[in-house]
C-alpha positions as CSV (number, residue, x, y, z in Angstrom):
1,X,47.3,36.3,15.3
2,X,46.9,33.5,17.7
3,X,43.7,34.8,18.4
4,X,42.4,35.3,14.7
5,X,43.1,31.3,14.8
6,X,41.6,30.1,18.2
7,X,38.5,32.5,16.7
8,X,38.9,30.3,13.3
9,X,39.5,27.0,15.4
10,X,35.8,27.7,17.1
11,X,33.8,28.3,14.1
12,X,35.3,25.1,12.0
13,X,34.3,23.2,15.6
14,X,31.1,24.8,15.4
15,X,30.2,24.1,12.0
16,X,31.1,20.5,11.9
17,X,29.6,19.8,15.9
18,X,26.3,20.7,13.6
19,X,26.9,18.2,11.0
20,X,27.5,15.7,13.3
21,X,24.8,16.7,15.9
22,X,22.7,15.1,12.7
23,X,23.0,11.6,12.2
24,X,22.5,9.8,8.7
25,X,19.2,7.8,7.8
26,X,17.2,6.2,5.9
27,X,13.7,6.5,5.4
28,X,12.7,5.4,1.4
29,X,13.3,4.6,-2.1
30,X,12.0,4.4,-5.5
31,X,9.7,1.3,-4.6
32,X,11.1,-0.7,-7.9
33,X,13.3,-0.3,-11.2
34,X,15.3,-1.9,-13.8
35,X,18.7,-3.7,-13.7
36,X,20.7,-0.7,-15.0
37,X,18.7,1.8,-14.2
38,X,18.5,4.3,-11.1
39,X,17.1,4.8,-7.7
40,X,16.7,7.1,-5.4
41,X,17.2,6.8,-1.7
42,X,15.9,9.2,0.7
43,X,16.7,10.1,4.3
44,X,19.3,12.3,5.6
45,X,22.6,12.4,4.4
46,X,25.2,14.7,6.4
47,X,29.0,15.2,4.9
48,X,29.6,12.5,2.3
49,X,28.0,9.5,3.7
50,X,25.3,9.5,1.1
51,X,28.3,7.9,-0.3
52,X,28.5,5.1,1.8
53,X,25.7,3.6,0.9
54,X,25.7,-0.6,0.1
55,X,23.1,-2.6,-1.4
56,X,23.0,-5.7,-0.3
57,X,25.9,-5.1,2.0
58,X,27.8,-4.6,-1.0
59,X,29.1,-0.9,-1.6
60,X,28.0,0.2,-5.2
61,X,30.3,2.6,-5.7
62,X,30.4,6.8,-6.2
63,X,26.4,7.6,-6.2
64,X,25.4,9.3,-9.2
65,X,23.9,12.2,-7.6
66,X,23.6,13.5,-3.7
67,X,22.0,15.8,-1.6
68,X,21.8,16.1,2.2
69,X,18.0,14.5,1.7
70,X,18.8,12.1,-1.5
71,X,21.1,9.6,-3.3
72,X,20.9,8.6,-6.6
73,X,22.6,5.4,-6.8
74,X,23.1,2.9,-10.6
75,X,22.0,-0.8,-10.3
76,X,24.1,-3.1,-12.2
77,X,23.1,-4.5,-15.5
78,X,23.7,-7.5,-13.5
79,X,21.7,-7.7,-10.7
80,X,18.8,-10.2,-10.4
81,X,15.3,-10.1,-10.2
82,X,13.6,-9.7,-6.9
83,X,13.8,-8.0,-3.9
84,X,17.2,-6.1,-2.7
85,X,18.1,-4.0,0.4
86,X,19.9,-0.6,0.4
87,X,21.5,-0.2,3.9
88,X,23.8,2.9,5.0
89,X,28.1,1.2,6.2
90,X,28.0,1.2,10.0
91,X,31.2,3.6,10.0
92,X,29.4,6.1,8.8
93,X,27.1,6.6,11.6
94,X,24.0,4.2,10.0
95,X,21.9,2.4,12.3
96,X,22.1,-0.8,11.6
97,X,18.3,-1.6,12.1
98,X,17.5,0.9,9.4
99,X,17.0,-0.1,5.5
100,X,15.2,0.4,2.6
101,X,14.1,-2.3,0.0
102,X,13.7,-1.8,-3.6
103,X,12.3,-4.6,-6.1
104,X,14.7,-5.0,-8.6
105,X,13.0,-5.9,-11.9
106,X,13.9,-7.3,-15.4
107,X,12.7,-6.0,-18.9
108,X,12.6,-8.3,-21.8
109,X,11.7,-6.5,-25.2
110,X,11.1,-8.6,-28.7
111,X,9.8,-6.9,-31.8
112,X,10.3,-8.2,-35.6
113,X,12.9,-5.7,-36.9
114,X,12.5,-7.9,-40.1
115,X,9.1,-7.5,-40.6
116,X,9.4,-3.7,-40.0
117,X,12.1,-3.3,-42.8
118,X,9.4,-5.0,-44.9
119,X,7.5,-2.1,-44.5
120,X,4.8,-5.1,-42.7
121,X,2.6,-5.0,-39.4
122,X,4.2,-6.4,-36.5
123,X,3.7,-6.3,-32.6
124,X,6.6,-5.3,-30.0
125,X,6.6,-7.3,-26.9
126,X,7.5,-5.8,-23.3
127,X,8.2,-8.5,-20.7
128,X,8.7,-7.6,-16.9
129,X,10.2,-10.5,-15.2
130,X,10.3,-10.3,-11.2
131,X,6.7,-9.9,-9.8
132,X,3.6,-11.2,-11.2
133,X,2.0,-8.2,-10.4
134,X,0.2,-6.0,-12.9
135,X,3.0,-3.3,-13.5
136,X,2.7,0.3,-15.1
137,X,5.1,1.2,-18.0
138,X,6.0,4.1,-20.1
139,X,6.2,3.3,-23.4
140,X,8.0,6.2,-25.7
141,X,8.4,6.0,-29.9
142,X,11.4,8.0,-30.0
143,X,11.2,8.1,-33.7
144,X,7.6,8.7,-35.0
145,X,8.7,9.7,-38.8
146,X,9.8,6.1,-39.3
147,X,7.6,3.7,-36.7
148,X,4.1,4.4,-35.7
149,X,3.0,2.5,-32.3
150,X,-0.4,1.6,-31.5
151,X,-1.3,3.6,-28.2
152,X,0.3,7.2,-29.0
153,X,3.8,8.5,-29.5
154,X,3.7,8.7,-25.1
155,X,2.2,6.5,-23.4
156,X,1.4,4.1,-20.0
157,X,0.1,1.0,-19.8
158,X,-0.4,-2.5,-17.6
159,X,1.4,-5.3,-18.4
160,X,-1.3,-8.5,-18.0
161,X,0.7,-10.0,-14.7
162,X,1.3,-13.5,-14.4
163,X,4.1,-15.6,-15.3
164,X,4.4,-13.6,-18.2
165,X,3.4,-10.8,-17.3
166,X,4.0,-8.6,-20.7
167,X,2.1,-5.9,-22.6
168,X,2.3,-5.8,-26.4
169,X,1.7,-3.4,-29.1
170,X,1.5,-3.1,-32.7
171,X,3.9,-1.4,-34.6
172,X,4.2,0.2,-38.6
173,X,6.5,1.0,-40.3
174,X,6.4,4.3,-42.2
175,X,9.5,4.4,-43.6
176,X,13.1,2.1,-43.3
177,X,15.0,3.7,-41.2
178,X,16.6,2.7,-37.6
179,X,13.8,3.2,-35.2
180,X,13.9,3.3,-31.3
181,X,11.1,2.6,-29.2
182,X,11.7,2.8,-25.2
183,X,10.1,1.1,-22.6
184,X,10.8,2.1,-18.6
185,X,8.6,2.0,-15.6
186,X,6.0,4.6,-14.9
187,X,6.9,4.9,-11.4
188,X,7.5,8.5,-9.5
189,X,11.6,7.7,-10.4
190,X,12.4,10.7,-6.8
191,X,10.3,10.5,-3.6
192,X,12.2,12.4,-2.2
193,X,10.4,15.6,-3.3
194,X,7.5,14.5,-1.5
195,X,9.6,14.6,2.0
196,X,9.1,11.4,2.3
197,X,12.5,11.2,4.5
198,X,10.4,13.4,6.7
199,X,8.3,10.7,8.1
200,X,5.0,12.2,6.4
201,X,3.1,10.8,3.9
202,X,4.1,11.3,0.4
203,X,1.8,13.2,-1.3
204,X,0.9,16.7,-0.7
205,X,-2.4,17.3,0.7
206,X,-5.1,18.0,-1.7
207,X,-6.3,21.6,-1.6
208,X,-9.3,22.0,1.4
209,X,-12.9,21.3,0.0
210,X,-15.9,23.1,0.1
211,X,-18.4,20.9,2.7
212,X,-20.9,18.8,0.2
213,X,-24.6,17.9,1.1
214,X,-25.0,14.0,1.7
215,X,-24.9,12.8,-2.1
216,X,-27.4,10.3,-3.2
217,X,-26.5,6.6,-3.3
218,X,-27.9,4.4,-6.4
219,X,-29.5,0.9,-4.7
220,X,-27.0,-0.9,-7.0
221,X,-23.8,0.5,-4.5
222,X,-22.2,3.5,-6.0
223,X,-22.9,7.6,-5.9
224,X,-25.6,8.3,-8.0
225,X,-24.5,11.2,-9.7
226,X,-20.1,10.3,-10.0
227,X,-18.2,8.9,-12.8
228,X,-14.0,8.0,-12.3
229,X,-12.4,8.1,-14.9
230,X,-8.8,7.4,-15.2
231,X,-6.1,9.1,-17.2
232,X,-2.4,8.9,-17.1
233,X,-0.2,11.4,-14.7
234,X,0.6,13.6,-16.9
235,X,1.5,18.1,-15.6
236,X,-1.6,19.2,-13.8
237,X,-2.1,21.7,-16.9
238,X,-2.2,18.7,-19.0
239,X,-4.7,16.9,-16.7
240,X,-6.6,19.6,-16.4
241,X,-7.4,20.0,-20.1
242,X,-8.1,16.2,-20.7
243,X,-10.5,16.1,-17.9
244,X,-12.1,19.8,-19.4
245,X,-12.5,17.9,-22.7
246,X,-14.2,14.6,-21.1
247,X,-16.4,17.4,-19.0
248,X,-17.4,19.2,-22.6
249,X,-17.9,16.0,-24.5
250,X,-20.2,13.9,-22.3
251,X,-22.0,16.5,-21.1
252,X,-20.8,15.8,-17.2
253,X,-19.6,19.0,-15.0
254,X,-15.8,18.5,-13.7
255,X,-15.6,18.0,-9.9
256,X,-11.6,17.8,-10.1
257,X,-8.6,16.0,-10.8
258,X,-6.2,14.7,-8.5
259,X,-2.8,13.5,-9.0
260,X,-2.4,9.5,-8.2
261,X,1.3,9.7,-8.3
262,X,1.9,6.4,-6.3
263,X,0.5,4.3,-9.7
264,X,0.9,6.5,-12.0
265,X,-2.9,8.2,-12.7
266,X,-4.8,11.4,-13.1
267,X,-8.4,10.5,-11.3
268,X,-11.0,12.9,-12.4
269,X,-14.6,12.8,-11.3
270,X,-17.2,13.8,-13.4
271,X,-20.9,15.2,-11.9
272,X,-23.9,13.4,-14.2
273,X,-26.7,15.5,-14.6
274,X,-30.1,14.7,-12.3
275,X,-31.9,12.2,-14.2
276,X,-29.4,10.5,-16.0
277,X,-28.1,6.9,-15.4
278,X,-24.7,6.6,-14.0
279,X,-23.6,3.5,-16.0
280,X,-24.6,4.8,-19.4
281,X,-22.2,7.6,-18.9
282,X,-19.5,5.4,-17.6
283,X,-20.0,3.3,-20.9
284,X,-19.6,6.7,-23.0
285,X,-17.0,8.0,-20.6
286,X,-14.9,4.5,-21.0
287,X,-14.8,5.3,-25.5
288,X,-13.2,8.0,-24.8
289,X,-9.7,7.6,-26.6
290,X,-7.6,9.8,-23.7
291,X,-8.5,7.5,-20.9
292,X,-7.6,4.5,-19.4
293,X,-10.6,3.5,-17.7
294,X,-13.8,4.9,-16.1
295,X,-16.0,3.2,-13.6
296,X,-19.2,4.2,-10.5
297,X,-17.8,6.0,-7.7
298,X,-18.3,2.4,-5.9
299,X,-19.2,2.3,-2.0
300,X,-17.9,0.4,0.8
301,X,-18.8,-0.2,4.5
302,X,-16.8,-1.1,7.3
303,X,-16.8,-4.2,8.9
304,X,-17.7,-4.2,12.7
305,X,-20.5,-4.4,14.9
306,X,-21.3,-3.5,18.0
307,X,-20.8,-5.8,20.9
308,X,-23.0,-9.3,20.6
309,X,-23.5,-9.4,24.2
310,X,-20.6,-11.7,24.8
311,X,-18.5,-11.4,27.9
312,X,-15.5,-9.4,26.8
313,X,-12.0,-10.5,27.3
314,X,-8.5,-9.5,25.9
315,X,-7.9,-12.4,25.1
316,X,-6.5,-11.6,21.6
317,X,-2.9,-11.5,22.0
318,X,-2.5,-14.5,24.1
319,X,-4.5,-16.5,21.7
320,X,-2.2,-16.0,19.0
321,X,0.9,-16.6,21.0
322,X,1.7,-12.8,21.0
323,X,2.5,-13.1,24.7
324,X,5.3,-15.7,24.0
325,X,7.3,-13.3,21.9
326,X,10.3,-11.6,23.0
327,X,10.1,-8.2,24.4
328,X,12.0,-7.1,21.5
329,X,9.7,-8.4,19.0
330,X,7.5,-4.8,18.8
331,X,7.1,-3.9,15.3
332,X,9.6,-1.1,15.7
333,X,9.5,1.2,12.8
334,X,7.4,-1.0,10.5
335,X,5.0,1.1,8.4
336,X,1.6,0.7,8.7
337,X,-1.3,2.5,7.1
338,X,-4.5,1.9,8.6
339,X,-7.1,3.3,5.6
340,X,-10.0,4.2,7.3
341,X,-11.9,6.5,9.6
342,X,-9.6,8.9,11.2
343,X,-7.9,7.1,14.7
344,X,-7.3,9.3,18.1
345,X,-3.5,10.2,18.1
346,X,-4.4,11.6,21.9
347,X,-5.9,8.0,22.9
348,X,-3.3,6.7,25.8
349,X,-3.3,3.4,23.7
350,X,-2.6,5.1,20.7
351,X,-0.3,8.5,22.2
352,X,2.6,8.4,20.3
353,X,2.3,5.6,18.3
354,X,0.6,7.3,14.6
355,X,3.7,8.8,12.8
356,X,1.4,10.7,10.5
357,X,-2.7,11.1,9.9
358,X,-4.4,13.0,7.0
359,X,-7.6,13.1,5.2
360,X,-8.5,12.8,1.6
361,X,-12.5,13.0,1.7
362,X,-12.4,16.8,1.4
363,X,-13.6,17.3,5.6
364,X,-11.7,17.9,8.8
365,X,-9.8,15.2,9.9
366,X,-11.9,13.9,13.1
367,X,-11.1,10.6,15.3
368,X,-13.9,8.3,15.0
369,X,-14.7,5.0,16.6
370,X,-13.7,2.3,14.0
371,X,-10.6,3.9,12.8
372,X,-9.3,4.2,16.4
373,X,-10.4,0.5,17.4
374,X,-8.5,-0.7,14.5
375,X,-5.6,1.5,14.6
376,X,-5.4,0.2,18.9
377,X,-5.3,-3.2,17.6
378,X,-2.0,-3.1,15.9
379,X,-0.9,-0.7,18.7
380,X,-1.6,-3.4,21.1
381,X,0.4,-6.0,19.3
382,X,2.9,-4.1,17.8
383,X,3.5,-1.5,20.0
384,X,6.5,0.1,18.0
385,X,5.1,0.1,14.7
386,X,4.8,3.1,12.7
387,X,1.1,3.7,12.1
388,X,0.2,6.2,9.4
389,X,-3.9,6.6,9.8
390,X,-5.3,7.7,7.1
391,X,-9.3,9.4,6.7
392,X,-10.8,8.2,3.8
393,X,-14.5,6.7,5.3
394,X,-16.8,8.7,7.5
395,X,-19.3,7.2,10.1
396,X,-22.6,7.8,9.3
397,X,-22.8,9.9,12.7
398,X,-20.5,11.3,15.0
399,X,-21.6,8.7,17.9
400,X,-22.1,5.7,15.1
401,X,-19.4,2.6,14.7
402,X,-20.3,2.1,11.0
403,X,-18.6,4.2,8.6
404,X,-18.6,4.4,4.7
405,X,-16.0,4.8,1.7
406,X,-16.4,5.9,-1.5
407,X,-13.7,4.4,-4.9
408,X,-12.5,7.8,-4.9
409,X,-11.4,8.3,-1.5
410,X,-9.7,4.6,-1.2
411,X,-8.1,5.9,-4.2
412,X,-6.3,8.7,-2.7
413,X,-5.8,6.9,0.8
414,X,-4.2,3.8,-1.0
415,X,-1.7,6.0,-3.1
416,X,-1.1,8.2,-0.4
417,X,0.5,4.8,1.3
418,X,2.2,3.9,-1.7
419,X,4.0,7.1,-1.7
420,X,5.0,6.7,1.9
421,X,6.5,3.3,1.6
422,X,3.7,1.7,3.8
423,X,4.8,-1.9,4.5
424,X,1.0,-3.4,5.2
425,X,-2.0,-1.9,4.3
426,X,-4.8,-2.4,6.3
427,X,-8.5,-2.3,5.0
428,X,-10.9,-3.2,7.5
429,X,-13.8,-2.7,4.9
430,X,-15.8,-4.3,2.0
431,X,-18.0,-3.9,-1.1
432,X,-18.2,-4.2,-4.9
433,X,-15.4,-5.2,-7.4
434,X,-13.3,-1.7,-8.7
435,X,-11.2,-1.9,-11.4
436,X,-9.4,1.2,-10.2
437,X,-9.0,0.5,-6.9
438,X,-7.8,-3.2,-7.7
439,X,-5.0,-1.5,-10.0
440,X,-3.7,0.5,-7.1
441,X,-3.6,-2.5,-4.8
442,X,-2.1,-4.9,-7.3
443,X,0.4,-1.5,-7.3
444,X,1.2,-1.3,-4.1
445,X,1.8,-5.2,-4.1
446,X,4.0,-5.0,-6.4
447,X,6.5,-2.7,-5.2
448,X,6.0,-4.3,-1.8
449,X,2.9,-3.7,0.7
450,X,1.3,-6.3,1.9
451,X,-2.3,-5.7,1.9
452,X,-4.9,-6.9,4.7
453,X,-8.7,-6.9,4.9
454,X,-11.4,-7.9,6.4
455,X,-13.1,-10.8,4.8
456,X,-16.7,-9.5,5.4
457,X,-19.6,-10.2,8.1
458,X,-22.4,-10.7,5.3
459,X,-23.0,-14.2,6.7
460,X,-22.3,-17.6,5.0
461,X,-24.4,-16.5,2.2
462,X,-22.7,-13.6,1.5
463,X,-20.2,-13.4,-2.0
464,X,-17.4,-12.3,-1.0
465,X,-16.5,-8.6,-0.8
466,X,-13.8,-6.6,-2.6
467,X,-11.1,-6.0,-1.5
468,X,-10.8,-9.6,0.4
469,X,-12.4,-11.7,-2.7
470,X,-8.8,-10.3,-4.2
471,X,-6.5,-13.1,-4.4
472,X,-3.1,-11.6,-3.8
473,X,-5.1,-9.6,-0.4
474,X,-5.0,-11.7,3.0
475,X,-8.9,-12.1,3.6
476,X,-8.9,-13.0,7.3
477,X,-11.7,-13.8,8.8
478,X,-13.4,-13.4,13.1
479,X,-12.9,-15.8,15.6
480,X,-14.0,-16.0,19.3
481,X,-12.0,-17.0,22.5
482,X,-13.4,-20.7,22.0
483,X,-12.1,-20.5,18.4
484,X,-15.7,-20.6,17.2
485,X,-16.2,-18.8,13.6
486,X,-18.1,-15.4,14.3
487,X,-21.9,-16.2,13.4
488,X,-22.1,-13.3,10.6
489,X,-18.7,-14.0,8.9
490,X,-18.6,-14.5,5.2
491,X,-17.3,-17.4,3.8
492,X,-15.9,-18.9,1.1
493,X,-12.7,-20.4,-0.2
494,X,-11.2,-16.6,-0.7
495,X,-10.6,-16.3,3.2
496,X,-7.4,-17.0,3.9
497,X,-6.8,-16.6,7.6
498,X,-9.0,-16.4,10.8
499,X,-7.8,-14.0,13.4
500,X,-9.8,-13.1,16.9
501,X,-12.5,-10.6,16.0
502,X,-15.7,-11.3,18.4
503,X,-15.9,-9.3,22.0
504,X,-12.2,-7.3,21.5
505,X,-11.6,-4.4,23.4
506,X,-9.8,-1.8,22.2
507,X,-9.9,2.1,22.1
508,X,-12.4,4.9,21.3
509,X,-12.0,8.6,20.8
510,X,-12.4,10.7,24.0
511,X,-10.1,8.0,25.9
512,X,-12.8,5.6,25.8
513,X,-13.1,1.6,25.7
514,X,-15.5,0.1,23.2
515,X,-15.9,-3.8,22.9
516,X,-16.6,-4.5,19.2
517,X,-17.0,-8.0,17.0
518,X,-16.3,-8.2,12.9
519,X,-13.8,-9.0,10.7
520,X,-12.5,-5.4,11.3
521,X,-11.4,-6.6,14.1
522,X,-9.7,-9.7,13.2
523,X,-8.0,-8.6,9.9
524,X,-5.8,-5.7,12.3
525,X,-4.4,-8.5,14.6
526,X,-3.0,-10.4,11.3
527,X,-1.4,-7.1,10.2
528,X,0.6,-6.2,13.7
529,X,1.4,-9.5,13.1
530,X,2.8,-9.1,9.6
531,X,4.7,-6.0,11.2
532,X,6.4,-8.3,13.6
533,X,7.2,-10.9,11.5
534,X,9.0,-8.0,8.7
535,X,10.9,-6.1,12.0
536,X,12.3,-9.5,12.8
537,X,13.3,-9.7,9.1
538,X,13.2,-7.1,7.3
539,X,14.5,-8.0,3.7
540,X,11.3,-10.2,3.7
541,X,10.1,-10.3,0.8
542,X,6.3,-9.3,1.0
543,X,5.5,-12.2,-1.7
544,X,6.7,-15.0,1.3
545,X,4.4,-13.0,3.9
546,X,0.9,-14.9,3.2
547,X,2.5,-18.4,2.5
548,X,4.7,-18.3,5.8
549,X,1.5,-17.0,7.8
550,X,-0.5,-20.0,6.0
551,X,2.2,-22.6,6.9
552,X,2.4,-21.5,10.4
553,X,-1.8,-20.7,11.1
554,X,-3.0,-23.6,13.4
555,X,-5.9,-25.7,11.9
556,X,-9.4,-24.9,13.3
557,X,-11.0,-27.8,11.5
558,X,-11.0,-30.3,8.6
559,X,-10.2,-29.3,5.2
560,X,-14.1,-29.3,4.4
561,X,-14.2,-26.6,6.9
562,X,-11.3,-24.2,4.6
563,X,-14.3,-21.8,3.6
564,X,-14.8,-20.8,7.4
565,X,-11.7,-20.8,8.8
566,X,-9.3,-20.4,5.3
567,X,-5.7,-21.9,6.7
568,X,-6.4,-21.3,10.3
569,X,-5.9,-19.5,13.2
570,X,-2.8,-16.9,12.7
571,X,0.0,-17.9,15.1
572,X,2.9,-15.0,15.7
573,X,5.4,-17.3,17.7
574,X,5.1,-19.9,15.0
575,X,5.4,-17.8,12.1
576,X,8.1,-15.4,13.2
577,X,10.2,-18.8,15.2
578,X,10.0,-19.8,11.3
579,X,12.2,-17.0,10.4
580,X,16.0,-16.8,10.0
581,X,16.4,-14.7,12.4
582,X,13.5,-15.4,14.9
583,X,14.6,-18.9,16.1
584,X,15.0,-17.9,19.2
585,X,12.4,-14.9,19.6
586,X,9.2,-17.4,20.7
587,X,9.7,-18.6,24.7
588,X,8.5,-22.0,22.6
589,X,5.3,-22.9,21.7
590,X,3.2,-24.0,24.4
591,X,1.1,-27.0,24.7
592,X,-1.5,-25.9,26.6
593,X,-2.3,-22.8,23.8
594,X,-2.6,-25.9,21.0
595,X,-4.4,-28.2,22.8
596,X,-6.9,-26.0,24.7
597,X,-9.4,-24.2,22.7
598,X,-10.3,-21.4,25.2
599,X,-6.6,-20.2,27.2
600,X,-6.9,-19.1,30.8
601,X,-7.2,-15.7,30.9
């Protein structure tokens, strides 16, 4: 008998050595929801302490679902506007450097019940209040037989952002009766299903892709023979069918659909027939009833150059007072997608440092040049950040700096970081204005990302490219060691901030050093800095990231001179010893680095 137990004794040890062997995280959320509604948290969640959960250091009580990978967990009807931070109770085994934010938003809905009973016209208002970001909701007539809404019995649409920031529709009534129309947020409302507590990125890799010949590019900037048109994420049956009818309508073969569950889209691309103009099938695409919007497949280039012939010198980080920062100040566990070509995960300067890559232009992933430099930048400055480096542009040759993007691909790359909770987006690339690609950044903004890019080397007579020209995007623009603007920078009141971006050395696939100059360079150093600044704090909210970076950027000029340098030179010890909790982080700020214009190297 005494031996049946000790045998028992072992086994319960056993079992519960393995639960504990795991400790809890956190690693995501639903990005945003309504007061009263819920969220889900994901991570790992051994025993019972997905019950321990707290939001805002406040425990919210029982969760309203759990699994060892997610929590479901009620907001109060209560709780304001803005952003709030879910955090696992120390006791339970939670780090206490680990939390998730979720943006916390308010619906306001008006409609003329009077009017309706009247049997008259009216128009139902839907108010977000919380961001001023463009928002995507789900508008539902639960009761069709008495109220018709303008739209469809199902639907998603934007809200117009601003102060306002509402969405209305007209409504009729059919019959008196009590109607019910509901209004929630098209958001994915689970991540978790996208093992996003597994550190990858969130959505499931698109299917592999037959190798296409080099498609012909229109001299006006897109593909001359693509249409995207957008419809909402709906089952992939469902999209399936609407894109078939679009294909069978217009005349236009079907390429494919892919799921853009990060804003809440079906993209499908449509093949014109040789001969035919691109922008009179967008025009018939875009009457189509079933979609949202349609649009080119738009190109964009990357933004670096190959070096001027300057003498090159790290001279980057000291510069802008990275060196001053406390060895703790690293970045550590900050998400960071770097959209571009694909970066060298077997670089020494990069080894270790990308938590995830993957590719969304339909080829094998492959490390090219720009993609590494850019990704080594932030690894330089931020050495514990967690880059996620994403292929959506390819260089023109295997050996060539320049690379280019198509609408489609930045599509998938920028939802693919939505989905995986990236923190700062990086976009060290230009060209035209894309309504679809605007919506996803204005997305990921809003539940959020702070987005990055390069502000464009076309030269002062340049207009300024998309996505910099964007004014909720920090445009930053090059500088060199003598704080000189960078000869072929664009400018123009959209830039924002000036970062060093002329002569930087950084790394190349193969283990190699290349020495590059652009605005690709300089818009990477402002995001390892924005990775700092939210490690340091991390309930940041990212709406206070570009006005703190602004207030603490060191003047390069007069004010005449804002559309060269925008606010000034970015400065990490000023904007992170301007934080709460980073008083004490910067060794101070010293006076030879703001009197000197080139520091000793």
């Amino acid at each position: 008998m005494l031996g049946r137990l000790l045998a028992l004794a072992l086994v319960l040890a056993a079992a519960q050595s393995s639960q504990v062997g795991e400790r809890p995280r956190l690693a995501g959320c639903t990005p945003r929801a309504f007061a009263g509604k819920s969220i889900c948290v994901c991570g790992a969640f051994p025993g019972s302490s997905g019950e321990r959960l707290l939001l805002d250091g406040r425990p919210l009580g029982p969760p309203a679902g759990a699994s060892a990978h997610s929590v479901t967990l009620v907001l109060p009807d209560t709780l304001s506007p803005g952003m709030h931070v879910v955090t696992g109770a120390p006791e339970a085994g939670f780090s206490a450097s680990e939390s998730v934010v979720v943006l916390v938003l308010g619906l306001v809905a008006e409609i003329d019940a009077t009017a309706l009973v009247r049997s008259q016209r009216t128009r139902a208002r839907f108010a977000v209040v919380g961001t001023t970001s463009r928002v995507s909701l789900r508008i539902v007539n639960r009761t069709p037989e008495v109220v018709a809404v303008e739209g469809g019995v199902d639907q998603i649409v934007l809200t117009a952002g601003g102060t306002a920031n509402a969405v209305t529709r007209s409504v009729r009534a059919r019959s008196r009766g009590d109607f019910q129309i509901d209004a929630n947020l098209a958001d994915d409302p689970c991540p978790c299903g996208r093992a996003a507590e597994a550190g990858r990125l969130g959505a499931a890799p698109a299917p592999p892709q037959p190798p296409q010949p080099p498609a012909a590019i229109d001299p006006r900037g897109f593909l001359a023979a693509r249409v995207l048109a957008a419809i909402p994420l709906a089952a992939p049956g469902a999209m399936t069918a609407t894109a078939q009818a679009l294909s069978a309508r217009h005349g236009l073969a079907l390429a494919g659909v892919t799921p853009l569950g990060g804003v809440g889209y079906g993209l499908v691309v449509l093949l014109v027939p040789a001969g035919s103009d691109v922008l009179a099938s967008v025009a018939a695409v875009s009457a189509s009833p079933e979609i949202l919007f349609a649009e080119p497949d738009y190109l964009y280039d990357t933004t670096v150059m190959q070096d001027t012939g300057g003498l090159a010198l790290k001279y980057g980080p000291k510069l802008i007072g990275v060196t001053e920062l406390a060895p703790s100040v690293t970045g550590r566990d900050v998400k960071v997608a770097v959209i571009d070509t694909g970066a060298d995960a077997d670089h020494p300067a990069l080894r270790g440092r990308l938590v995830d890559k993957a590719d969304v232009t339909g080829t094998k992933y492959q490390p090219g040049i720009h993609g590494t430099f850019v990704a080594g930048i932030i690894a330089d400055l931020a050495p514990r950040a967690a880059i996620l480096a994403i292929q959506a542009c390819l260089p023109h040759s295997p050996e060539a700096v320049a690379a280019r993007c198509s609408a489609a691909t930045l599509a998938q790359a920028l939802d693919r970081a939505i989905l995986a909770r990236a923190r700062i987006i990086n976009l060290s690339l230009g060209g035209p204005h894309s309504l679809l690609l605007q919506r996803l950044i204005e997305h990921a903004i809003g539940t959020g990302a702070v987005v990055v890019a390069a502000a464009g080397n076309g030269g002062p007579g340049a207009s300024p490219p998309f996505p910099a020209a964007l004014e909720s995007v920090i445009a930053v623009t090059a500088v060199d060691a003598a704080q000189a603007i960078f000869a072929h920078a664009t400018r123009g009141r959209f830039v924002d901030l000036a970062a060093p971006g002329v002569d930087i050395v950084g790394p190349g696939p193969g283990g190699t050093l290349v020495v590059l100059s652009g605005t690709s360079a300089a818009a990477p150093h402002v995001s390892a800095v924005v990775a700092l600044m939210l490690q340091v704090e991390r309930s940041l909210p990212a709406s206070e990231v570009q006005p703190r970076l602004e207030r603490s950027a060191r003047a390069l000029g007069p004010p005449e001179r804002a559309e060269d340098f925008g606010h000034g030179l970015v400065d990490a010890c000023r904007a992170i010893q301007a934080l709460p909790a980073g008083a004490r982080l910067c060794s101070g700020l010293s006076r030879e680095r703001l009197t000197q214009k080139t520091p000793p190297m």
